[in-house]
VOPAGU-2260 file (C-alpha; in pm, 1 decimal, decimal comma):
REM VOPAGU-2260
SITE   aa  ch    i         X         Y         Z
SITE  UNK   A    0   -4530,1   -1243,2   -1349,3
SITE  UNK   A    1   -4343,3   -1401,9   -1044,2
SITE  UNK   A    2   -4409,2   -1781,4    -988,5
SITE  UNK   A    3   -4601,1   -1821,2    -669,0
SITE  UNK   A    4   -4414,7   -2045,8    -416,0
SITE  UNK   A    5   -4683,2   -2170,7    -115,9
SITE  UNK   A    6   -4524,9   -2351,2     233,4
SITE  UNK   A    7   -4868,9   -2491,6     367,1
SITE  UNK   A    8   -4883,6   -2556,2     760,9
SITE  UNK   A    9   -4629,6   -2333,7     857,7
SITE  UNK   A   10   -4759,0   -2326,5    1268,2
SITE  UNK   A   11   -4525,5   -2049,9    1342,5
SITE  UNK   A   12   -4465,8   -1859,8    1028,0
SITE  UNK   A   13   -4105,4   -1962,1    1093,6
SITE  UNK   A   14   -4015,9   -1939,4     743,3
SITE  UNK   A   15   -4105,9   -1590,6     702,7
SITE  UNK   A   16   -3791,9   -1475,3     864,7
SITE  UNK   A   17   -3583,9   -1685,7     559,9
SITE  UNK   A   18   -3434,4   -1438,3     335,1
SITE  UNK   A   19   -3312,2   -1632,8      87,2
SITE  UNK   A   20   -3683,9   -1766,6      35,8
SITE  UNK   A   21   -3768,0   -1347,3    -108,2
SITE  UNK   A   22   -3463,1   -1281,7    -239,6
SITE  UNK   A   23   -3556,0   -1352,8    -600,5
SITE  UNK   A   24   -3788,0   -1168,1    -790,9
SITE  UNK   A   25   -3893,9   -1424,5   -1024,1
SITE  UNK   A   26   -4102,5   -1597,3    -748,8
SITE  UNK   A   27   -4319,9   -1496,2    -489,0
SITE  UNK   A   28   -4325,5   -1679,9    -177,8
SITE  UNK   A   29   -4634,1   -1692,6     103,0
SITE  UNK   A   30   -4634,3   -1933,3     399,2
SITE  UNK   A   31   -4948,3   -2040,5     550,5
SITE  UNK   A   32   -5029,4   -2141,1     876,2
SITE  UNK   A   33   -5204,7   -2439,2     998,0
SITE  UNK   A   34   -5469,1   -2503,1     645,8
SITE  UNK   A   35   -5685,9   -2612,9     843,6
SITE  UNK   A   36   -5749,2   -2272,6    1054,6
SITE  UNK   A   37   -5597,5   -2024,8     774,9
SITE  UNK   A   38   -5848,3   -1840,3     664,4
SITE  UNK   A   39   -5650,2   -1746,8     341,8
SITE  UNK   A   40   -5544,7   -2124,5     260,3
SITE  UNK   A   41   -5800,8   -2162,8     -33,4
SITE  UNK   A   42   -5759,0   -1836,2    -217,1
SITE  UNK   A   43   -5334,9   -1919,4    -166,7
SITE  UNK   A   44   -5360,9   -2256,0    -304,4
SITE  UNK   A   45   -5607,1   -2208,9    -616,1
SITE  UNK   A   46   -5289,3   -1987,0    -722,4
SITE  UNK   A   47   -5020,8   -2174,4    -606,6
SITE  UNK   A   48   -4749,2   -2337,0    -915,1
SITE  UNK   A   49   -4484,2   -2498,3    -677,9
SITE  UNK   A   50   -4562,3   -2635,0    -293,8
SITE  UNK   A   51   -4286,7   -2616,4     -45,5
SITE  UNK   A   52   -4361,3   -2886,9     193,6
SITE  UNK   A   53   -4263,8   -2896,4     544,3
SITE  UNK   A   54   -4165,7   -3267,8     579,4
SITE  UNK   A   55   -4494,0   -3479,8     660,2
SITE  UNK   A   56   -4730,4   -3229,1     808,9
SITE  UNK   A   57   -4916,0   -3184,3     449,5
SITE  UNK   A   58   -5128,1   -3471,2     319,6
SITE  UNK   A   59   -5094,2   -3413,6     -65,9
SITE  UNK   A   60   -5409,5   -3676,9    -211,7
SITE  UNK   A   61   -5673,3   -3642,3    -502,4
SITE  UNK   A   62   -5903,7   -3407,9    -293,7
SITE  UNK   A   63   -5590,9   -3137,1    -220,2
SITE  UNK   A   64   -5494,9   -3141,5    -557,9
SITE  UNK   A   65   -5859,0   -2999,7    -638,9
SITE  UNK   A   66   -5754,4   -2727,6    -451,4
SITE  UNK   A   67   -5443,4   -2658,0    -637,1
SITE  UNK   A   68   -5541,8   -2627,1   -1007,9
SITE  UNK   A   69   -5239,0   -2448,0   -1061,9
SITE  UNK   A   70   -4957,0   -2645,7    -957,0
SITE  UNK   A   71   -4661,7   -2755,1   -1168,6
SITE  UNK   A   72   -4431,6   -2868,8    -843,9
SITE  UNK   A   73   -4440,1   -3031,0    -507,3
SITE  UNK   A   74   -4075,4   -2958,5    -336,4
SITE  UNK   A   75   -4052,7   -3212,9     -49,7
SITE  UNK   A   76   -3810,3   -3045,4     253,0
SITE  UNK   A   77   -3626,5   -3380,5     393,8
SITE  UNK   A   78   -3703,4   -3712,7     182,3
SITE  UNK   A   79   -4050,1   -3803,7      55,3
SITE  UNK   A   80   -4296,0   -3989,2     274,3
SITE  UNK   A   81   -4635,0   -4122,6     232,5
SITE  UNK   A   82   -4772,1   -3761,7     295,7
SITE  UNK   A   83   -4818,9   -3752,9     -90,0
SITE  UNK   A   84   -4985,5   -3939,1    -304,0
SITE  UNK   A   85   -4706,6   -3979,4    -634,2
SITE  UNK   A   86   -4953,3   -4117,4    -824,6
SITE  UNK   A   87   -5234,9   -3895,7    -785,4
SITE  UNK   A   88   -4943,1   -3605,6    -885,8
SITE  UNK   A   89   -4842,3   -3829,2   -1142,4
SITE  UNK   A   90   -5182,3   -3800,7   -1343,8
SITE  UNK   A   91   -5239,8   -3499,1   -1228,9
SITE  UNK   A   92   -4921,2   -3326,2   -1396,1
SITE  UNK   A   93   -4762,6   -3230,2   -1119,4
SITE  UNK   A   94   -4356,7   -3288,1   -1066,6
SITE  UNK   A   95   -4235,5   -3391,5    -737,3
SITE  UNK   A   96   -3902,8   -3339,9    -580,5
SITE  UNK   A   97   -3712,2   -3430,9    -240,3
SITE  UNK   A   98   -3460,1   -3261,8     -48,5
SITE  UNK   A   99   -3165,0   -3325,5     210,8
SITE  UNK   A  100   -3195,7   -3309,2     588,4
SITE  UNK   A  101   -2958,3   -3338,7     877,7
SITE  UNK   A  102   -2989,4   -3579,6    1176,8
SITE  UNK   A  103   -2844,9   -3344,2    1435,1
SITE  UNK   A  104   -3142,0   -3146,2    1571,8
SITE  UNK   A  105   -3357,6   -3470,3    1623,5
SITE  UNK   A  106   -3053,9   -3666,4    1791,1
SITE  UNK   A  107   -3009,6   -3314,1    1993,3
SITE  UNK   A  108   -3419,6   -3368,2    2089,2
SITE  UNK   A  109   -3405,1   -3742,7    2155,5
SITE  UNK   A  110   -3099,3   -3697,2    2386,7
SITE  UNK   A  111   -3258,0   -3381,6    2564,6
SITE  UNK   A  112   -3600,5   -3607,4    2612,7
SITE  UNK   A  113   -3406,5   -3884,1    2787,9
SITE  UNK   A  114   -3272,7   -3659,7    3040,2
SITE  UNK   A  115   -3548,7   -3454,4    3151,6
SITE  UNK   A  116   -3738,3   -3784,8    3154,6
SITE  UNK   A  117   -3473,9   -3984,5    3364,6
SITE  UNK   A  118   -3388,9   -3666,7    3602,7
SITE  UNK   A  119   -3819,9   -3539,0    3588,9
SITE  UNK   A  120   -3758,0   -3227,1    3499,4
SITE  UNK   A  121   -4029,8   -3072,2    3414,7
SITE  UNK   A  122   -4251,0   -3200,3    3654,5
SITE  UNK   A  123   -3963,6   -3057,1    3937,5
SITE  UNK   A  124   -4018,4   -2705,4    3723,8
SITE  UNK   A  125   -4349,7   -2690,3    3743,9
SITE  UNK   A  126   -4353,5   -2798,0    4117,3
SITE  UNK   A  127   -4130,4   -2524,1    4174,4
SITE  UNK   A  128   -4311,1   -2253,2    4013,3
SITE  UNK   A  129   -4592,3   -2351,3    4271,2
SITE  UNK   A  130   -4402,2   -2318,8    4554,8
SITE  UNK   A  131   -4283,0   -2645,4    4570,9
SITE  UNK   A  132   -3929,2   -2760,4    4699,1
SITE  UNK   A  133   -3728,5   -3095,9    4549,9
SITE  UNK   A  134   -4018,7   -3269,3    4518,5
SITE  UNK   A  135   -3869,9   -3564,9    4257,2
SITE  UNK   A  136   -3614,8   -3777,6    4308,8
SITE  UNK   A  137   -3467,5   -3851,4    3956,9
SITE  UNK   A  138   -3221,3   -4142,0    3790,1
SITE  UNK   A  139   -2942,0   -4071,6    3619,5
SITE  UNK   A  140   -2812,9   -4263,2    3295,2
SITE  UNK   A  141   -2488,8   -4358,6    3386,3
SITE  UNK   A  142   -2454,6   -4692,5    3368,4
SITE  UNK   A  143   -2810,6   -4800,6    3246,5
SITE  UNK   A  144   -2882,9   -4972,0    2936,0
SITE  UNK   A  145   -2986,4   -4818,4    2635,3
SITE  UNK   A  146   -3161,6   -4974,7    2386,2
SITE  UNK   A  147   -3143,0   -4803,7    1997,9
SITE  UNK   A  148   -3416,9   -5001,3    1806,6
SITE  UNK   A  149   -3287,5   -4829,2    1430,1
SITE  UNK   A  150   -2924,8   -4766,4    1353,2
SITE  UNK   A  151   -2939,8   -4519,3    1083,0
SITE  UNK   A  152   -2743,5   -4121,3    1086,0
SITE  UNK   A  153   -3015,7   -4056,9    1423,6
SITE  UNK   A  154   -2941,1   -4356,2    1560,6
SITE  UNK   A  155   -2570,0   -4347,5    1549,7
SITE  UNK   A  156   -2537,9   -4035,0    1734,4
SITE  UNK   A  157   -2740,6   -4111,5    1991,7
SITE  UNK   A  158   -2545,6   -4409,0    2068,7
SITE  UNK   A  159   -2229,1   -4183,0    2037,1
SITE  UNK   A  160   -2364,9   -3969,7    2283,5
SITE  UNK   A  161   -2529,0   -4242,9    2521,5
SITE  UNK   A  162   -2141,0   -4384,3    2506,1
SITE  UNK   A  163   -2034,3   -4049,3    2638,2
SITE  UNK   A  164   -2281,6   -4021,3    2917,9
SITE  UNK   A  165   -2141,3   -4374,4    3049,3
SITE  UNK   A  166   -2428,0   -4582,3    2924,3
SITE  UNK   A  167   -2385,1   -4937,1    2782,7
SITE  UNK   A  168   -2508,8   -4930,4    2429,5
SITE  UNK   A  169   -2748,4   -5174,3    2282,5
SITE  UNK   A  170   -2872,1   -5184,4    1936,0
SITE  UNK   A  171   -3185,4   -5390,8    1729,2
SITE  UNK   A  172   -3307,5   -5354,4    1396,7
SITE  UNK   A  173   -3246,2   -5474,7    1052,3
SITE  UNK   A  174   -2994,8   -5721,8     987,4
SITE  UNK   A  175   -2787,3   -5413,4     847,8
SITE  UNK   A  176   -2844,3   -5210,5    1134,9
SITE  UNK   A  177   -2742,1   -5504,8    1327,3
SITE  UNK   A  178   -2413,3   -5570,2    1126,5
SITE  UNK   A  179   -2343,3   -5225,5    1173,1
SITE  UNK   A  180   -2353,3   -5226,4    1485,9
SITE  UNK   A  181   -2114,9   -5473,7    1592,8
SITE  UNK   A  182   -1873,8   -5298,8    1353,2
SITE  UNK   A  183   -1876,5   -5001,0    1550,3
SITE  UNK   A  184   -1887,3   -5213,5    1838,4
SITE  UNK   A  185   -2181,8   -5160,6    2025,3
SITE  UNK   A  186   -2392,6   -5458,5    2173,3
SITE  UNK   A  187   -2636,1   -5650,2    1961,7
SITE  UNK   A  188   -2851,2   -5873,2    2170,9
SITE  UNK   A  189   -2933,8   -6276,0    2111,8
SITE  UNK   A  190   -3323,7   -6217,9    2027,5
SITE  UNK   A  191   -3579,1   -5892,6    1998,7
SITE  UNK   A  192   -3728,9   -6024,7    2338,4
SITE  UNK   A  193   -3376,4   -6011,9    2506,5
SITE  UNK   A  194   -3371,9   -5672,1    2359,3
SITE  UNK   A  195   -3693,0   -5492,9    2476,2
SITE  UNK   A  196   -3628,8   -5717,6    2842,2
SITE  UNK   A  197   -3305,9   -5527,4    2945,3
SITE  UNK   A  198   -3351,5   -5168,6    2855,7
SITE  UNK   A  199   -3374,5   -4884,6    3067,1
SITE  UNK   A  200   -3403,4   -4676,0    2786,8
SITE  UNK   A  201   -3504,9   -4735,9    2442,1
SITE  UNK   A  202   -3541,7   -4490,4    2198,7
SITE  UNK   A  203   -3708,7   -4563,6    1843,1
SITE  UNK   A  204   -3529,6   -4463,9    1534,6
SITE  UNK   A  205   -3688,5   -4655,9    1219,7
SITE  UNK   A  206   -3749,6   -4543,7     915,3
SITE  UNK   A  207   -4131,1   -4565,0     874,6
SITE  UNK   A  208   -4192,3   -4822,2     562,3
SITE  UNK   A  209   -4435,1   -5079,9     485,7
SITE  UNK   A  210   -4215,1   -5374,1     656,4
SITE  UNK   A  211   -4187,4   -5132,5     960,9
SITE  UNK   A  212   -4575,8   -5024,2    1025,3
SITE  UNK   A  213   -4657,3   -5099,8    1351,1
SITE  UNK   A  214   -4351,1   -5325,6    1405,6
SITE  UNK   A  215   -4336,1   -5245,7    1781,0
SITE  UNK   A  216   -4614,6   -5458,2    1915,8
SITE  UNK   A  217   -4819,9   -5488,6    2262,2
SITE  UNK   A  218   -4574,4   -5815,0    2328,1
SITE  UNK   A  219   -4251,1   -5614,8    2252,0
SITE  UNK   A  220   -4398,5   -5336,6    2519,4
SITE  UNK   A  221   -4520,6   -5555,5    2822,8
SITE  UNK   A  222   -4132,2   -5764,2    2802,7
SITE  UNK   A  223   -4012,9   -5416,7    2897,2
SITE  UNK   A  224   -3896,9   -5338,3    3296,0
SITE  UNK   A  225   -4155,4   -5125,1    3525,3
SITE  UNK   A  226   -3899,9   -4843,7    3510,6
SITE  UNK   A  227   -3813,2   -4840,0    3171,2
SITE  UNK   A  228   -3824,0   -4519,7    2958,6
SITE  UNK   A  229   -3949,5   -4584,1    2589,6
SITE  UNK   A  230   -3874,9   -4275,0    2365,0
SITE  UNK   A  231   -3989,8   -4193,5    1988,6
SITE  UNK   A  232   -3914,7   -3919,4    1819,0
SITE  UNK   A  233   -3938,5   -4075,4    1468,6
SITE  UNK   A  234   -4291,1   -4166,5    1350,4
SITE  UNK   A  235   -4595,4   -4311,1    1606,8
SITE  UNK   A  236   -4721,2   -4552,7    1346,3
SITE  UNK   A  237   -4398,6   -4764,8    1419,8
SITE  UNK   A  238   -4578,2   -4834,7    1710,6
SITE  UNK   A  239   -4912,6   -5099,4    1671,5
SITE  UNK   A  240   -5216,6   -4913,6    1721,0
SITE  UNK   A  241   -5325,9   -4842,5    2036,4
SITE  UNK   A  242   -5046,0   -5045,6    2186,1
SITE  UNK   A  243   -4871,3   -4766,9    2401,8
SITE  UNK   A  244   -5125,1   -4636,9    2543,1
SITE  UNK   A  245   -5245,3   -4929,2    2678,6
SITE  UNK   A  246   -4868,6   -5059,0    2795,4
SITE  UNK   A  247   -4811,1   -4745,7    2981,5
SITE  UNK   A  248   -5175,9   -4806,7    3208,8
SITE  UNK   A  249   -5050,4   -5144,4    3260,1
SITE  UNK   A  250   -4724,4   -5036,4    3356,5
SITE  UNK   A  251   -4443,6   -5155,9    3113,1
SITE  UNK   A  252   -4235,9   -4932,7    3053,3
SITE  UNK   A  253   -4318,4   -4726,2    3345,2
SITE  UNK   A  254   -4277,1   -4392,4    3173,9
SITE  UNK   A  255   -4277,3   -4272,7    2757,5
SITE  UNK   A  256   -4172,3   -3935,6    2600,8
SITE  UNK   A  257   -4265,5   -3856,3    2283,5
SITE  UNK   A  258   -4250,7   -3611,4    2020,3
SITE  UNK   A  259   -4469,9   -3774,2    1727,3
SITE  UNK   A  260   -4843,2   -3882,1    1709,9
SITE  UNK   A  261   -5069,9   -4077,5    1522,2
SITE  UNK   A  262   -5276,9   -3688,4    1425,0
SITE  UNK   A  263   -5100,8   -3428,1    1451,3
SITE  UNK   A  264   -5110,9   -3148,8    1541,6
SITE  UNK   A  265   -5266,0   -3186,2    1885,4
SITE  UNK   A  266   -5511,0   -2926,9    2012,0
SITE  UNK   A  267   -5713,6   -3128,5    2230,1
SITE  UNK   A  268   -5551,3   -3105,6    2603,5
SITE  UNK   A  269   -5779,4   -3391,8    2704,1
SITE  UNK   A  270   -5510,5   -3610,3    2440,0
SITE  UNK   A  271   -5494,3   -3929,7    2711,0
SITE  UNK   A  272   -5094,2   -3865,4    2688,5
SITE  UNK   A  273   -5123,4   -3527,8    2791,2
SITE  UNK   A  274   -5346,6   -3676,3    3117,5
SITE  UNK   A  275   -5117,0   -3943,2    3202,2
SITE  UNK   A  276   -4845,0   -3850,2    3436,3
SITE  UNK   A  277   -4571,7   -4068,8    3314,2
SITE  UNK   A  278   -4573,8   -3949,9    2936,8
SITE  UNK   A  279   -4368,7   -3668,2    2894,3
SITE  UNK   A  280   -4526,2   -3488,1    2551,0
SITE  UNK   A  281   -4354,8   -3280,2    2295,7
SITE  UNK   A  282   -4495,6   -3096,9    1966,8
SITE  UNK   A  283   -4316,2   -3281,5    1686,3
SITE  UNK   A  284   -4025,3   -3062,2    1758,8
SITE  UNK   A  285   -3733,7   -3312,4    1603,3
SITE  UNK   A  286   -3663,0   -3125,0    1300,1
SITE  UNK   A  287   -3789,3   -2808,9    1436,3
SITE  UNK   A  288   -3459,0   -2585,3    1458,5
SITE  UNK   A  289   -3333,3   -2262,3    1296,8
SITE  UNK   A  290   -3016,2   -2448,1    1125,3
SITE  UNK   A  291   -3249,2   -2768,7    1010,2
SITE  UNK   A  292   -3529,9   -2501,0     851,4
SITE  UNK   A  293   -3276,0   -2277,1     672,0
SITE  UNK   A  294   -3095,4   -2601,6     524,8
SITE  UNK   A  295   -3441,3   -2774,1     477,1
SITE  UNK   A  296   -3563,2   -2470,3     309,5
SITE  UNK   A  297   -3260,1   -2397,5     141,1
SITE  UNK   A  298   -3238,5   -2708,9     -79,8
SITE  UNK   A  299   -3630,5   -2738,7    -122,0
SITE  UNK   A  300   -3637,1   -2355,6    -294,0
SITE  UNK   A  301   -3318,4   -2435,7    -469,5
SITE  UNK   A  302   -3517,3   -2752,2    -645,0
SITE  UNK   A  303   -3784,0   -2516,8    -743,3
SITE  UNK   A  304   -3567,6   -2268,0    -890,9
SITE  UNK   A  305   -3383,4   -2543,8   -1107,5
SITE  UNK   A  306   -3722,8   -2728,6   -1240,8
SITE  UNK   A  307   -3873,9   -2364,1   -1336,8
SITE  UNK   A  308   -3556,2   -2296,0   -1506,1
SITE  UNK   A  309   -3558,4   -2577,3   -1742,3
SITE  UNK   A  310   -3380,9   -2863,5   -1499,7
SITE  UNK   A  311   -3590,3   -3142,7   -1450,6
SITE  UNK   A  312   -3324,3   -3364,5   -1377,5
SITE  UNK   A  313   -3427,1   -3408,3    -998,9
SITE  UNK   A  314   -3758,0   -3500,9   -1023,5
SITE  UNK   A  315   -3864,2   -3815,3    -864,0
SITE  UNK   A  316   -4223,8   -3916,1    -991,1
SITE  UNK   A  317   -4283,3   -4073,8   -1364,5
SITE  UNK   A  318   -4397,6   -3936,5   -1665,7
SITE  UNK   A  319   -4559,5   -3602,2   -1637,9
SITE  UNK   A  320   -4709,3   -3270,5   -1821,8
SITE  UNK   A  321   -4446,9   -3047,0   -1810,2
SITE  UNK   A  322   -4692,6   -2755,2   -2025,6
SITE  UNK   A  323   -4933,3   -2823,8   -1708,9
């Protein structure tokens, strides 16, 4: 009997068009749509042996595993994050494995938020689909500073491509990012507040950790300029609770876009960023690309193959009941 593969919280049944994902008969692979409006999630999971999970949108604890009396793997698309619990798959018998991701599609994103942000495009779209004529008056980037607080594979690019656009190039972060930085010769200024004070754009790459959790705080936001643009299309919880929201009434920065929240996914269209005219809101769509899903899914199947075939060699959690 064929192994069944589930992808939980598949929104758009994207997968589904993935070939490779059907291809072999030893497993049988179902995607599910958002669990918590899929009708069929329960019956799916008390089946399921292996999990392929769509980077962070799954929360894997004690009280999902219930659900899953079945499962032998969780295959993480992208690297593991604090979505799962490894300890409560630990003593639970269940293996865990990561994958590979690229950084071009979120870079792409990032880049294509700062410029319908600076130049208001959608609000000009929407204006003109009502009969309205030029009714923004946009900035461009040339020139302005850009601020990249993170300097890891996202970061880098975007600072490639701010370079391009004529922008002068300012980085903060660890005292790696920093180093690497100035090796590649891009501006590193005297002090965070220096930092946050002159950009006209800054755009959040972290990597969301323990020593990073709510790192950007309420003082960080009100040093910013009235006009600034703060982007983040890496994780909201990099941001102190709360403290966005409450900088963007107040005025510093004058205007966010932003493709992550604190719960997601967002139904509610009363969501205070969707009310607020200077937030410019976007559905987690970073990683969300036909080339990033068939190399994310790709590598993620490809791990499940290998452990049901005998190779356990990737797994990343501790001891565990392989005869689960």
């Amino acid at each position: 009997m064929a192994i069944h593969i589930v992808i939980p919280d598949d929104y758009q049944l994207a997968t589904k068009p993935l070939g490779f994902l059907r291809q072999n008969e030893k497993f049988h692979c179902s995607a599910l749509g958002d669990l918590s409006k899929d009708s069929r999630a329960d019956l799916q999971l008390s089946s399921a042996e292996a999990l392929i999970l769509i980077r962070e949108r799954t929360v894997i604890d004690e009280a999902f595993l219930r659900r899953t009396p079945k499962l032998k793997l969780i295959s993480q698309t992208g690297k593991l994050a604090r979505n799962v619990d490894i300890d409560a798959c630990t003593r639970a018998g269940i293996a865990i494995v990561e994958g590979s991701g690229s950084p071009i599609a979120p870079a792409e994103l990032t880049w294509l938020l700062i410029m319908a942000s600076r130049r208001k495009l959608v609000s000009s779209v929407d204006a003109m689909a009502q009969g309205r004529w030029q009714t923004e008056i946009g900035s461009a980037v040339h020139n302005q500073v850009i601020g990249i607080l993170g300097y890891g594979k996202i970061g880098k690019r975007i600072a490639a491509c701010s370079a391009v656009f004529g922008m002068q190039v300012q980085v903060w972060g660890s005292p790696r990012a920093q180093e690497e930085a100035r090796a590649d010769g891009w501006r590193v200024p005297g002090s965070r507040e220096q930092f946050f004070a002159t950009c006209d754009v800054l755009t959040v790459h972290q990597r969301l950790v323990t020593a990073t959790e709510g790192n950007i705080t309420p003082t960080d936001l009100a040093l910013m300029k009235t006009d600034a643009l703060f982007v983040n299309t890496s994780r909201a919880e990099l941001v102190a609770e709360g403290a966005l929201l409450n900088a963007l009434k107040q005025g510093r920065p004058g205007f966010a876009a932003l493709d992550v929240y604190e719960e997601e996914p967002i139904y509610n269209t009363q969501h205070p960023y969707l009310q607020m005219p200077n937030v410019l809101c976007t559905p987690h769509l970073g990683y969300v690309e036909k080339a990033s899903y068939e190399l994310y899914f790709k590598t993620a199947f490809d791990n499940v193959v290998r452990y049901f075939e005998g190779d356990s060699s990737h797994v990343i959690n501790g001891t565990y009941d392989q005869q689960k």
